[in-house]
C-alpha positions as CSV (number, residue, x, y, z in Angstrom):
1,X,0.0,0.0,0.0
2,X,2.8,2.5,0.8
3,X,4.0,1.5,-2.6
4,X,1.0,2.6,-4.3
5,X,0.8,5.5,-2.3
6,X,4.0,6.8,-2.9
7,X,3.4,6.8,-6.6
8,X,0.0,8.6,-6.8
9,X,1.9,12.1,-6.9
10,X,4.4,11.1,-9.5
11,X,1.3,10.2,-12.0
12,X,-0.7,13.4,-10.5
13,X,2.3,16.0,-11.0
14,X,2.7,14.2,-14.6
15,X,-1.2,14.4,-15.5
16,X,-0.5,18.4,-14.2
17,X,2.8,18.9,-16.3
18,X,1.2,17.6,-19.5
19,X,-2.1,19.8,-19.5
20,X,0.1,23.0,-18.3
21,X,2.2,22.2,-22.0
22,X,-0.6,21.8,-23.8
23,X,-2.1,25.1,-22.4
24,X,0.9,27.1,-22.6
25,X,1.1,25.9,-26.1
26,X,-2.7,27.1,-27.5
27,X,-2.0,30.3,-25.6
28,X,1.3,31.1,-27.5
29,X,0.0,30.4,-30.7
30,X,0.1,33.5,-32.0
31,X,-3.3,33.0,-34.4
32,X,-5.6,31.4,-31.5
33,X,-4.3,34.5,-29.4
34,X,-5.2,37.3,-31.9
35,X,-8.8,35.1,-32.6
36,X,-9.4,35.1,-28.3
37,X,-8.6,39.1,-28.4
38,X,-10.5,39.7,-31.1
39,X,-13.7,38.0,-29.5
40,X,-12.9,39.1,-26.2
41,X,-12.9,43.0,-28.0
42,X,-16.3,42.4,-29.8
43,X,-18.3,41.3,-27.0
44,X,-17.1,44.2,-24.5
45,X,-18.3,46.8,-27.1
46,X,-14.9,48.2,-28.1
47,X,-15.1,47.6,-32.3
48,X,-12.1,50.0,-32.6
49,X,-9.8,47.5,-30.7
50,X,-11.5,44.6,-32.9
51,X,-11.3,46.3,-36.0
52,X,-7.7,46.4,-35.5
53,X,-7.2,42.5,-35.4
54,X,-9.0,42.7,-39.3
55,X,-7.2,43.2,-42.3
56,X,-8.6,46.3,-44.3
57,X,-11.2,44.1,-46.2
58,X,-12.0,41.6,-43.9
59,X,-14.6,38.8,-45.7
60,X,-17.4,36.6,-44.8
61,X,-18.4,32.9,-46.1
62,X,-20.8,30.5,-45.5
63,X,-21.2,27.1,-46.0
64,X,-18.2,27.0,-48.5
65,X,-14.8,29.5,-48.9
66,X,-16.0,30.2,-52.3
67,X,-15.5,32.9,-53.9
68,X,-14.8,36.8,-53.0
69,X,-17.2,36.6,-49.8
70,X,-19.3,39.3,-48.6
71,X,-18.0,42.2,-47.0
72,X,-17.3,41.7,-42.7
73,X,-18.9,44.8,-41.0
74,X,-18.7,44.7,-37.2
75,X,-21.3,47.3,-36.5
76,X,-23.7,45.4,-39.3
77,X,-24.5,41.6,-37.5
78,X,-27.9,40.7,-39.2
79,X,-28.3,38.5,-35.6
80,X,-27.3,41.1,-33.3
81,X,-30.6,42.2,-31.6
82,X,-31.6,38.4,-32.2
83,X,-29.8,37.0,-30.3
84,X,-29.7,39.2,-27.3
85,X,-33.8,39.1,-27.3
86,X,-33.4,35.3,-27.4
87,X,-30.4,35.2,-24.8
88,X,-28.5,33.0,-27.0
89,X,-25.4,31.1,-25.5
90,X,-22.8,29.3,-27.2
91,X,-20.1,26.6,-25.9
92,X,-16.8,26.2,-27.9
93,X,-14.7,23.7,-28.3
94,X,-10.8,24.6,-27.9
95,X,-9.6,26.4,-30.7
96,X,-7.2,24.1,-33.3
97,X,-5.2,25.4,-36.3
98,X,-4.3,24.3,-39.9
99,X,-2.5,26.3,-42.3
100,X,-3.6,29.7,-42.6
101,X,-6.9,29.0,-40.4
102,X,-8.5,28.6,-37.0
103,X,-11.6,27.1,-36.2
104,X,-14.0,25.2,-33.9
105,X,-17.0,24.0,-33.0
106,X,-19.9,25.8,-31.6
107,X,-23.0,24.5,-29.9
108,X,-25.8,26.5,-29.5
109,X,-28.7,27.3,-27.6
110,X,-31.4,29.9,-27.0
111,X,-35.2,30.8,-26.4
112,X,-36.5,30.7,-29.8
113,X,-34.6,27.0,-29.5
114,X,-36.6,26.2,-26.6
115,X,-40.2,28.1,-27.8
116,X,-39.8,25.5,-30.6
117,X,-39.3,22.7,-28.3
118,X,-36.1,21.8,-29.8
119,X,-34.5,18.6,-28.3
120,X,-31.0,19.2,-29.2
121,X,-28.4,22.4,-29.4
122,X,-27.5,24.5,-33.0
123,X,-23.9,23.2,-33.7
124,X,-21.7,25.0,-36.3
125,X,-18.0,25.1,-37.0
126,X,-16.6,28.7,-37.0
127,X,-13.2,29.1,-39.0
128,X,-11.1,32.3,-39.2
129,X,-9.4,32.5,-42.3
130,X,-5.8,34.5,-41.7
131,X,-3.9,37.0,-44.2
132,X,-0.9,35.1,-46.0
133,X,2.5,35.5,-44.4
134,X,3.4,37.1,-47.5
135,X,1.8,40.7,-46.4
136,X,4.8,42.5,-45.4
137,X,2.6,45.3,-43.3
138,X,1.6,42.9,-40.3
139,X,3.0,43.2,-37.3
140,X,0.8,40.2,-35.7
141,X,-1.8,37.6,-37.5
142,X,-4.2,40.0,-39.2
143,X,-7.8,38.1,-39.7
144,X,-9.2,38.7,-43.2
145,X,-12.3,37.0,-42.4
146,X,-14.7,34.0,-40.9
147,X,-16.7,31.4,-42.2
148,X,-19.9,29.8,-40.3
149,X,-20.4,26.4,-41.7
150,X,-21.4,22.6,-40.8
151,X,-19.9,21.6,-37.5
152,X,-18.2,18.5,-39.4
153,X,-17.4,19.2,-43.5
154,X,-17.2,16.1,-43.9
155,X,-21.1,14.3,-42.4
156,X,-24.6,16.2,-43.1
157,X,-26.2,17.3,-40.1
158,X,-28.7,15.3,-39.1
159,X,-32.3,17.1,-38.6
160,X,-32.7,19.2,-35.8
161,X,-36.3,17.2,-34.1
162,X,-38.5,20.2,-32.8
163,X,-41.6,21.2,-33.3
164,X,-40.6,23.8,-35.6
165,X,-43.1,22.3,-38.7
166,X,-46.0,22.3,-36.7
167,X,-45.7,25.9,-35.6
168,X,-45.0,27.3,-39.4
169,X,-48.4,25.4,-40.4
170,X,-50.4,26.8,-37.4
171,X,-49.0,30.2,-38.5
172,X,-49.8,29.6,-41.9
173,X,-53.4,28.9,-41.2
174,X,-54.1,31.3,-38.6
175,X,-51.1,34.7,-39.3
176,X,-50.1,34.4,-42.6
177,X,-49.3,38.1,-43.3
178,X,-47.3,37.7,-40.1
179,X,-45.4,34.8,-41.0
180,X,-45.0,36.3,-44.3
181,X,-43.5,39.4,-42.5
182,X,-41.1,37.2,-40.0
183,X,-39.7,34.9,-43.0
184,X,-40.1,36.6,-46.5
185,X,-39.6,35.1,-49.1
186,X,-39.7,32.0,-47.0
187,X,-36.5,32.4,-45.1
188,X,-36.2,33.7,-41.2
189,X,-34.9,37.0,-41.2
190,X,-33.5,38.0,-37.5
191,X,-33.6,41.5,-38.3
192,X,-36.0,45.1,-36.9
193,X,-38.9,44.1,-34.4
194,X,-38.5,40.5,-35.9
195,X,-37.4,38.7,-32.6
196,X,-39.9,40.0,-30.2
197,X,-43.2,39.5,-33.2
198,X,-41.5,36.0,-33.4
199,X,-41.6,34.9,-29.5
200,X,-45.1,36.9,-29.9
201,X,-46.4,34.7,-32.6
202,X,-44.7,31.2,-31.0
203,X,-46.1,31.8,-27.5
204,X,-50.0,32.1,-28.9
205,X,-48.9,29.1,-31.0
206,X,-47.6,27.4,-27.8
207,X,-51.0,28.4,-25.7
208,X,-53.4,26.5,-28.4
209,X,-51.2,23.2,-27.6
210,X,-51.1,23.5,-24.3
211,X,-47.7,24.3,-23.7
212,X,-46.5,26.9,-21.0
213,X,-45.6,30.7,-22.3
214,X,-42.2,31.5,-22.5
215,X,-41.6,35.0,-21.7
């Protein structure tokens, strides 16, 4: 038993030495540090400090890095007042590298998730695409721009199971102007008054199948 004992520490200080190395390592790379402050800028408010991480023309892609990409404008996020009227939350996994990219995978969830009885959490990889090496003016990794995608490139997503169908057809039957108004053209758009109208509209939804009101 003494035996035993003695050796616990060896394996603990060992178990401690090899997750130190592997944190010091993600927190030196010098990509997954400029991705952290930039993130860490964004959510406090300060877009001047952000902006600085960007290259001048900073792009955005998604689904595929196809192409010129859309321009990346920090003060324009189409889910900005979305997602703070949902209270959306996302967990990440740790950041990884290849080539001239960093990326992981989100997982999301938020009230519209739950109005809809959703079972299971939005996941998404996020990649950060970096300028080449070859651009003599950076002093540190400049990002010249993101792409949301699939959280695995390589598998389809399975369906998300929620209760998202019969809500659209109950809209459809009873608010179609409103539906119309919420997803033109057919597609949600998270933009205006849309948020609030949409918990609105799910929540007398919810009432007619006796589930409870989400406020």
């Amino acid at each position: 038993m003494a035996t035993l004992s003695t050796n616990k520490p060896r394996y603990h200080h060992l178990t401690l030495l090899i997750l130190t190395t592997i944190t010091l390592t993600a927190c030196t790379n010098p990509k997954i540090q400029t991705v952290e402050n930039f993130r860490a800028a964004r959510k406090s408010g300060n877009l001047e400090l952000a902006q600085s991480y960007l290259t001048q023309d900073p792009r955005v892609w998604y689904e595929k890095h196809e192409g010129p990409g859309n321009p990346w404008i920090l003060k324009q996020g189409r889910y900005k007042n979305w997602d703070t009227h949902f209270n959306g939350q996302s967990d990440l996994s740790p950041w990884q590298t290849q080539d001239q990219t960093v990326y992981a995978v989100a997982e999301e969830t938020n009230d519209y998730y739950k109005l809809l009885e959703r079972q299971s959490k939005s996941r998404y990889r996020i990649t950060y695409f970096f300028a080449d090496k070859s651009d003599k003016n950076n002093h540190q990794p400049k990002i010249a721009g993101y792409m949301i995608s699939a959280a695995d490139p390589n598998k389809k997503s399975p369906p998300a199971i929620s209760r998202y169908e019969e809500f659209k057809a109950w809209a459809l039957a009873h608010e179609p102007a409103e539906w119309e108004y919420l997803h033109p053209q057919g597609k949600l758009d998270p933009t205006d008054d849309r948020a609030p109208r949409t918990r609105k509209l799910a929540n007398r939804w919810r009432t007619t199948v006796g589930l409870p009101i989400l406020e």
